[in-house]
Structures are given as structure tokens and as C-alpha cells.
N, CA and C atoms as an extended XYZ file, in Angstrom:
345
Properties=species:S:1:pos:R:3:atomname:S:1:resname:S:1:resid:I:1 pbc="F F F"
N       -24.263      -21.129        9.811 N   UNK     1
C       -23.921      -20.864        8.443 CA  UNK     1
C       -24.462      -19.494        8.018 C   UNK     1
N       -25.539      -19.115        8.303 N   UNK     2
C       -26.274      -17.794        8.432 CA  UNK     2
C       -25.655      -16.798        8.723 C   UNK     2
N       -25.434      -16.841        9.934 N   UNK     3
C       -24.461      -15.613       10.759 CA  UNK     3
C       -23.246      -15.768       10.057 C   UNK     3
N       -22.250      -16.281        9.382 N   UNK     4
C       -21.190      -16.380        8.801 CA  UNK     4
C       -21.563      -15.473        7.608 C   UNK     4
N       -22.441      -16.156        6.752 N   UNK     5
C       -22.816      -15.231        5.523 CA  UNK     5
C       -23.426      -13.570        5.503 C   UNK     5
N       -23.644      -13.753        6.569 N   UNK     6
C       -24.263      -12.260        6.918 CA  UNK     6
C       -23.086      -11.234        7.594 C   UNK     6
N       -22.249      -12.107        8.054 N   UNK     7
C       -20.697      -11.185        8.461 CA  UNK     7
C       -19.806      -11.081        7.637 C   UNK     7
N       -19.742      -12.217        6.542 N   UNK     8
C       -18.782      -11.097        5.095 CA  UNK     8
C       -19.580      -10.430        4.530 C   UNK     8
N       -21.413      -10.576        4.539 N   UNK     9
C       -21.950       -9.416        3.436 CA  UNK     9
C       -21.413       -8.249        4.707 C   UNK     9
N       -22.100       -7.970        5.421 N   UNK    10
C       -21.419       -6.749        6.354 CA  UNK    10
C       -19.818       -6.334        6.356 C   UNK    10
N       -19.474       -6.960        6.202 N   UNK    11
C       -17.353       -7.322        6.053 CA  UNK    11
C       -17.321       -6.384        5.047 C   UNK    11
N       -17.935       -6.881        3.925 N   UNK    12
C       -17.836       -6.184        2.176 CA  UNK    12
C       -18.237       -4.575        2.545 C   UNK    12
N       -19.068       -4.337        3.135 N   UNK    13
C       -19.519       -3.331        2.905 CA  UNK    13
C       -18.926       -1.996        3.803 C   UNK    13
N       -18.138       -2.731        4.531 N   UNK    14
C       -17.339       -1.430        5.202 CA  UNK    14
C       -16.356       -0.828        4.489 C   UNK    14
N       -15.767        0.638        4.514 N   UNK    15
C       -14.873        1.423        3.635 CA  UNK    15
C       -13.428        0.153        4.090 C   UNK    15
N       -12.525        0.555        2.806 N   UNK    16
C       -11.122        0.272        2.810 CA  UNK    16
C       -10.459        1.461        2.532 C   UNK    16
N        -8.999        0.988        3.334 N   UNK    17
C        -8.208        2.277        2.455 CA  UNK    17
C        -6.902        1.400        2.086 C   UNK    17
N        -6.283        2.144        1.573 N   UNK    18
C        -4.870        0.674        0.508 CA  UNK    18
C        -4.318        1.497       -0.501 C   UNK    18
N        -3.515        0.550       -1.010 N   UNK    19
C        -2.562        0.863       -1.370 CA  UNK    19
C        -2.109       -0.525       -2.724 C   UNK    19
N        -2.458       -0.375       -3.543 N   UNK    20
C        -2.486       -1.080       -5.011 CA  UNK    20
C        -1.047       -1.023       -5.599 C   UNK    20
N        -0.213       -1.509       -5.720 N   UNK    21
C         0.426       -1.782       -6.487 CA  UNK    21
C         1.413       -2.690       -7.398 C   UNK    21
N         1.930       -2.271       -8.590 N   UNK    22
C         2.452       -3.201       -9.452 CA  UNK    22
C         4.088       -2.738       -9.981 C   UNK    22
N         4.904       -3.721       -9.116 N   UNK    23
C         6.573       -3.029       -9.337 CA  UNK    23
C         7.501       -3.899      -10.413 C   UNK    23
N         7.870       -3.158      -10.995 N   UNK    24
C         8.901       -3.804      -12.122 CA  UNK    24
C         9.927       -3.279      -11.981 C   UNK    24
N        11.281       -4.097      -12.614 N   UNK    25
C        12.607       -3.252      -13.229 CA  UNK    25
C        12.777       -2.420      -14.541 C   UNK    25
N        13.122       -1.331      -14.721 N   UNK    26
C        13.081       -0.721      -15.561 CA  UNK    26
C        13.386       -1.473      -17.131 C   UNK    26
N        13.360       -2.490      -17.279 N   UNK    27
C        12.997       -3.482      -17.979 CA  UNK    27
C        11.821       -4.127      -18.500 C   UNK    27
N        10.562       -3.563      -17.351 N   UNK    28
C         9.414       -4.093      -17.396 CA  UNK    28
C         9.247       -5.760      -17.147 C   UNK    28
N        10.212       -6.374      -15.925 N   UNK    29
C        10.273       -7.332      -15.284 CA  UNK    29
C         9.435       -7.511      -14.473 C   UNK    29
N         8.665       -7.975      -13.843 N   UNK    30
C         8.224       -7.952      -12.634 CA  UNK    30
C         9.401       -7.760      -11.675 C   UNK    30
N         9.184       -7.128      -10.456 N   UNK    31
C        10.138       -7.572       -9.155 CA  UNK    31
C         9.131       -8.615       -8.009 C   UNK    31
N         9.584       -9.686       -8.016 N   UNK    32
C         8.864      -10.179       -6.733 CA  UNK    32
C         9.557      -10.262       -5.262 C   UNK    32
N         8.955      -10.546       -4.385 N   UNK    33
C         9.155      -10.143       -3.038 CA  UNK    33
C        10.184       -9.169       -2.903 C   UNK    33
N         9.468       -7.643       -3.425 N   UNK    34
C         9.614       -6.339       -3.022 CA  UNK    34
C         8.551       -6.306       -1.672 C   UNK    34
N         9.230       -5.309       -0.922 N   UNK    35
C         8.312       -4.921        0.321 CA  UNK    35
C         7.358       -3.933       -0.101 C   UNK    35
N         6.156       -4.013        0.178 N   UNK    36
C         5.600       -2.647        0.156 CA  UNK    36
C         4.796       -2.047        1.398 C   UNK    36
N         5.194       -1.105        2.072 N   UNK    37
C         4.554       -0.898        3.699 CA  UNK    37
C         4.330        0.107        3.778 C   UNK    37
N         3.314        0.370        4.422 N   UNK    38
C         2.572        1.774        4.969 CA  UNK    38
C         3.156        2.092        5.970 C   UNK    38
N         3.931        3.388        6.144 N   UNK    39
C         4.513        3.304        7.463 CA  UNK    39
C         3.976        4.852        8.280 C   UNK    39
N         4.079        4.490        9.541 N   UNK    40
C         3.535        5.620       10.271 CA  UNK    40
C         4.495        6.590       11.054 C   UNK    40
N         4.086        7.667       12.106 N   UNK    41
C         4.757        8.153       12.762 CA  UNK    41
C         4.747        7.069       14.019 C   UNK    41
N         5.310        6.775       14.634 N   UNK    42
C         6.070        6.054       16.316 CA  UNK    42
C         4.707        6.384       17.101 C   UNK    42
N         3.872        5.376       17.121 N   UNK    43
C         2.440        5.078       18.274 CA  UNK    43
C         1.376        5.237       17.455 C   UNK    43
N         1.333        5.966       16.429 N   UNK    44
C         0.387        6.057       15.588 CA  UNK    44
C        -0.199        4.835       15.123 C   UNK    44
N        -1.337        4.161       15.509 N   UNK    45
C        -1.827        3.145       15.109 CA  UNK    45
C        -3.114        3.177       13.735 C   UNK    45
N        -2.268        1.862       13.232 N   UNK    46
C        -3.004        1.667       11.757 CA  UNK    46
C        -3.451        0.139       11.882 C   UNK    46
N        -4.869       -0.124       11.372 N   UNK    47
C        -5.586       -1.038       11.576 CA  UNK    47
C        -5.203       -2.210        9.959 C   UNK    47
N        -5.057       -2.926        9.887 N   UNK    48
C        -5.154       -3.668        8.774 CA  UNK    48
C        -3.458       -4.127        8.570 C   UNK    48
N        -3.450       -4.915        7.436 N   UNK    49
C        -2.176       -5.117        7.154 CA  UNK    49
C        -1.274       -3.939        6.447 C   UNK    49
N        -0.043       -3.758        7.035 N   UNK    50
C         0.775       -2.625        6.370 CA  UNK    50
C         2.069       -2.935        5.752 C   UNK    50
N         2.288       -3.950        5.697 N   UNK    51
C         3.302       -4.547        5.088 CA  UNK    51
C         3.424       -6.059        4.306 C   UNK    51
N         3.951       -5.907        2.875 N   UNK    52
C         3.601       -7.628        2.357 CA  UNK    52
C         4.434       -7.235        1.301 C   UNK    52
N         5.085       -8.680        0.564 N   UNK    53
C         5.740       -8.619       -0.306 CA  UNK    53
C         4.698       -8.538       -1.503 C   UNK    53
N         5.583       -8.450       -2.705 N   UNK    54
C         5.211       -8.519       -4.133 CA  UNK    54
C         5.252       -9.964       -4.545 C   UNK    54
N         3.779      -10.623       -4.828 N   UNK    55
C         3.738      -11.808       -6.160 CA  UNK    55
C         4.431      -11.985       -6.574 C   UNK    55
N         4.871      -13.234       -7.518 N   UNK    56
C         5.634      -13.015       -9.215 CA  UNK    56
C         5.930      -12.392      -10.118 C   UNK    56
N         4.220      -11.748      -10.146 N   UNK    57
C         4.104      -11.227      -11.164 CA  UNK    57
C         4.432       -9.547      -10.749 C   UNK    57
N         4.661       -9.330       -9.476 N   UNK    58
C         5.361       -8.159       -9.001 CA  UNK    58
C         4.121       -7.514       -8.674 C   UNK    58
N         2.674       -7.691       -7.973 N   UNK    59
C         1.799       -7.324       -7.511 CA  UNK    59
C         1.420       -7.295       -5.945 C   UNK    59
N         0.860       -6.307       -5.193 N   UNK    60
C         0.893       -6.406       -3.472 CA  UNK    60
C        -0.348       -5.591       -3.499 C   UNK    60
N        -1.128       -5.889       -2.428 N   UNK    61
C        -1.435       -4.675       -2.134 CA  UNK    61
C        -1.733       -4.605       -0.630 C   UNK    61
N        -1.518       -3.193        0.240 N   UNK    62
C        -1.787       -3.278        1.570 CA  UNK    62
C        -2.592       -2.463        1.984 C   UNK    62
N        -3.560       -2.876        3.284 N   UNK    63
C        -4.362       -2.074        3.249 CA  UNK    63
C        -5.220       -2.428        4.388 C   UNK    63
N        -6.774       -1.797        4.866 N   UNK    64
C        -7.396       -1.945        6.074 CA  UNK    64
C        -8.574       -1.477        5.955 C   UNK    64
N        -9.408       -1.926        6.923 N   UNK    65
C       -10.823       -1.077        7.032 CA  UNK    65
C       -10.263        0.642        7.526 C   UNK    65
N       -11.080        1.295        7.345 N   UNK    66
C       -11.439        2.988        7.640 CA  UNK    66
C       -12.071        3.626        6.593 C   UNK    66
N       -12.553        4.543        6.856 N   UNK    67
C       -12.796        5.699        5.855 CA  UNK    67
C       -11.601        6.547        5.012 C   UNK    67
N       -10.281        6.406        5.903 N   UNK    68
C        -9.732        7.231        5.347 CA  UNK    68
C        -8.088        7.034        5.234 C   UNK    68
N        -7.337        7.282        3.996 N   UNK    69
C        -6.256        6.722        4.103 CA  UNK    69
C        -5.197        7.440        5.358 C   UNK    69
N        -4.361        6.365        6.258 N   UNK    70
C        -3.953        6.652        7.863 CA  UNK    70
C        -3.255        8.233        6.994 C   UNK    70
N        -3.699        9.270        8.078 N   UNK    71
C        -3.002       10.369        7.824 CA  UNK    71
C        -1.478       10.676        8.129 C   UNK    71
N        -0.777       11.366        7.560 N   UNK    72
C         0.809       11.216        8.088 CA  UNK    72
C         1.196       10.127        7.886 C   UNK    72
N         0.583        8.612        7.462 N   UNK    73
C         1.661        7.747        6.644 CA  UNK    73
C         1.929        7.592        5.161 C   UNK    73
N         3.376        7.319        5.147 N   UNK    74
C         4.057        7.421        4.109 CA  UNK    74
C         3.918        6.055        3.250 C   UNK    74
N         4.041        5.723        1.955 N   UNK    75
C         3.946        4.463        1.670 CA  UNK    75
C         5.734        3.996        0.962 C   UNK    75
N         6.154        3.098        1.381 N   UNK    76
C         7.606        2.681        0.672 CA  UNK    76
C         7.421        1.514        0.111 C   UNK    76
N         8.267        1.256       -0.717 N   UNK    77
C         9.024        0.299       -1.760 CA  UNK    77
C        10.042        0.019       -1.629 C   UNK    77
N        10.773       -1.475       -0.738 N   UNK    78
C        11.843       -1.491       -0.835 CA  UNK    78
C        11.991       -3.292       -1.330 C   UNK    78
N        13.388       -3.060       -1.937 N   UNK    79
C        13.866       -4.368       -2.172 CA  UNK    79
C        15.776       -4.196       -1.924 C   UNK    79
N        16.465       -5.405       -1.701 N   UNK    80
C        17.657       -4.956       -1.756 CA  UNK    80
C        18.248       -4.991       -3.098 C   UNK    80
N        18.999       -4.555       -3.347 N   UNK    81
C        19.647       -3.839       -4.808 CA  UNK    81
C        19.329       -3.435       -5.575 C   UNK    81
N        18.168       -2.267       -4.985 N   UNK    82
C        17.008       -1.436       -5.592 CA  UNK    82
C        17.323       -0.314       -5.218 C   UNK    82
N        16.813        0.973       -5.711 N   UNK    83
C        16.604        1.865       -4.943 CA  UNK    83
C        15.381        2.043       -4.120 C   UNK    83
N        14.922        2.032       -2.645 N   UNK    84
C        13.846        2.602       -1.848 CA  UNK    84
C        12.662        3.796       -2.980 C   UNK    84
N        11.939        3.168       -2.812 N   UNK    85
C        10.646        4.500       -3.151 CA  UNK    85
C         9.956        5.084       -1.831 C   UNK    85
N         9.706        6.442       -1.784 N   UNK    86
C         9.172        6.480       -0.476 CA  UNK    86
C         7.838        7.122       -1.427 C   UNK    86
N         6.655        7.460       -1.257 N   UNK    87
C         5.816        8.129       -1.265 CA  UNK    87
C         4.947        8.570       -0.382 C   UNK    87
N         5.240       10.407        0.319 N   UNK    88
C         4.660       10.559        1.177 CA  UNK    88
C         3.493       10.925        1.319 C   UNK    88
N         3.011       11.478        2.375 N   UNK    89
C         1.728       11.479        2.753 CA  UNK    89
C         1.012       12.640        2.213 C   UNK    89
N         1.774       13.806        1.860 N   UNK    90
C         1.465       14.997        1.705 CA  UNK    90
C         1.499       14.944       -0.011 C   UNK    90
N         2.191       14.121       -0.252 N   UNK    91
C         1.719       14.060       -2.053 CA  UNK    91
C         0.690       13.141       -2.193 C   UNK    91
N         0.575       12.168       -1.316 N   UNK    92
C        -0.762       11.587       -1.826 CA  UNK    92
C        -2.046       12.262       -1.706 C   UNK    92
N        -1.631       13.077       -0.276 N   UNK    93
C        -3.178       14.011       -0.232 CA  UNK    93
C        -2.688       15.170        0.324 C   UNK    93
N        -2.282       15.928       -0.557 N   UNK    94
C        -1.772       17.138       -0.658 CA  UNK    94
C        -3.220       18.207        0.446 C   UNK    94
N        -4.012       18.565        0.272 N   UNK    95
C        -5.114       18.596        0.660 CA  UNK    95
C        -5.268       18.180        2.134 C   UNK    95
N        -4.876       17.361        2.521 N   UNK    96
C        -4.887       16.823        3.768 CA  UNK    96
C        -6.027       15.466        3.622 C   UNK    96
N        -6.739       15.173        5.048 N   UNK    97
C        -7.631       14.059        5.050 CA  UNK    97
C        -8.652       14.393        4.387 C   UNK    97
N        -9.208       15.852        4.062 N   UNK    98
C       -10.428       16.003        3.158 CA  UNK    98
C       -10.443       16.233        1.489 C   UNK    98
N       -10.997       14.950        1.382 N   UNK    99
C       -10.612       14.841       -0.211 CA  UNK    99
C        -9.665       13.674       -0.371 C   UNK    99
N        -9.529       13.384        0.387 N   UNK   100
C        -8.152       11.880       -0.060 CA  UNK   100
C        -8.605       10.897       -0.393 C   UNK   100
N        -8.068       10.355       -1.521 N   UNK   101
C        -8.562        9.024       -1.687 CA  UNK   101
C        -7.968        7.972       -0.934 C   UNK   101
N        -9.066        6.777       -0.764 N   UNK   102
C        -8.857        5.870        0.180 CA  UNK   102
C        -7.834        4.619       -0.585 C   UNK   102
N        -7.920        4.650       -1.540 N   UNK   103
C        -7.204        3.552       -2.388 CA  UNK   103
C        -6.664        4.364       -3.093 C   UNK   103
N        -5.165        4.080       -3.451 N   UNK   104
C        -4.021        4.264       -4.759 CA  UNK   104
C        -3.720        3.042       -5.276 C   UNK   104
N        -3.630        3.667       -6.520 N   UNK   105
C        -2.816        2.147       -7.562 CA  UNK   105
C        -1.777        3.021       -7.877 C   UNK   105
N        -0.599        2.209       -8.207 N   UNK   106
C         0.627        2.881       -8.549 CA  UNK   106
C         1.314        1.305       -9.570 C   UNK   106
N         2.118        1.757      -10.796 N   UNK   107
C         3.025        0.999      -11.517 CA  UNK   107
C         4.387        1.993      -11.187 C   UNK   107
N         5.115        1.136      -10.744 N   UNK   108
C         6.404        1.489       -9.801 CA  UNK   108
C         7.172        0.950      -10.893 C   UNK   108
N         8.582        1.297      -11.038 N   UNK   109
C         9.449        1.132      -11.340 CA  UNK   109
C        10.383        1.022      -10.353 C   UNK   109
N        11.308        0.240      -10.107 N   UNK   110
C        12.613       -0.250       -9.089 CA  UNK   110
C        13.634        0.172       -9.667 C   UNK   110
N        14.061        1.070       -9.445 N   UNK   111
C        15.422        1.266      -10.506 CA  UNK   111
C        16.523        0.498       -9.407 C   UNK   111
N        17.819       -0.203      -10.289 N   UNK   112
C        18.960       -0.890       -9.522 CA  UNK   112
C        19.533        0.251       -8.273 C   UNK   112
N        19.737       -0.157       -7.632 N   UNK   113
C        20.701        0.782       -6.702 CA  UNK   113
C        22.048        1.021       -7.254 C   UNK   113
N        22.519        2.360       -7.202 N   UNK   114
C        23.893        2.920       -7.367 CA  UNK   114
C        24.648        1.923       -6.453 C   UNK   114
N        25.788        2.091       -7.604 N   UNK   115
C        27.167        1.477       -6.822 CA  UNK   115
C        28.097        2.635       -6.039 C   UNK   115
């Protein structure tokens, strides 16, 4: 029972990096089971979960142990009869890996997809 409690206090205390967010329809609906995924370049490995839908209430968040958010991945938003959000890597940390924050929150909007 010891060693258990002493491996989530240690658990807690390692860095995260992620990705927070909360998606609606331009309505201010929630959207639920929207995708939201961290995606990488082809071999580039990312530790943690990178992909999960949206709650009810249109909430996800994805994310992993590191210090630092995976460099060169992009984060998307997709649902079908939505439009895709991509947000890349170079706007989140324009700057590169020094200086990036490890966690984003974002309130997304889904706009419908064009016909």
C-alpha cells in the first residue's frame, strides 16, 4: 500500500505537456465526441495519450509526461460536418522548444462544414 502511495506522489510530480480544450458550435453548444489529437511527423514518437474525444459538455484534454510540448506536432480538431481545426506547431511555439509552454487551453469553435 506504501509503495503504491509513494508512486502517484512521484507520478504527480513529474512535468506534463497537453493540450486543454473546450469545443462548441458557433452557437455556444457544446460539440461532443469531437476528436482532438496531437499529431506528429511519421516515426516521431510521443509518449502519453494523443488522441480522445470531447465529453458532453464538449471538453478533452490530451496529453503526456515530458518537459516539453512534442516539437513539430500539430494539434487538430476534427468532427464530421465540421470544419477541421489544425493548430500548428510553429504558432504554438513560434520560438521553437525554448520558451514553450507545456500546456494550452483553447475554447474552439467548430464552425459547420461548407456545402
Amino acid at each position: 500500500m506504501r509503495a503504491a502511495a509513494l508512486l502517484l506522489v512521484l507520478a504527480a510530480c513529474e512535468p506534463v505537456w497537453g493540450v486543454d480544450v473546450r469545443v462548441h458550435h458557433p452557437g455556444h453548444v457544446p460539440v461532443e465526441h469531437a476528436t482532438v489529437a496531437v499529431a506528429c511527423a511519421e516515426g516521431q514518437y510521443v509518449s502519453g495519450e494523443v488522441a480522445i474525444r470531447t465529453s458532453p459538455d464538449g471538453k478533452a484534454f490530451v496529453g503526456g509526461i515530458g518537459g516539453a510540448f512534442p516539437v513539430g506536432c500539430d494539434v487538430y480538431v476534427a468532427k464530421p460536418g465540421f470544419q477541421t481545426q489544425r493548430i500548428r506547431y510553429r504558432d504554438l511555439c513560434p520560438n521553437g522548444p525554448e520558451g514553450c509552454e507545456r500546456v494550452f487551453q483553447f475554447d474552439l469553435v467548430l464552425e459547420p462544414a461548407r456545402q
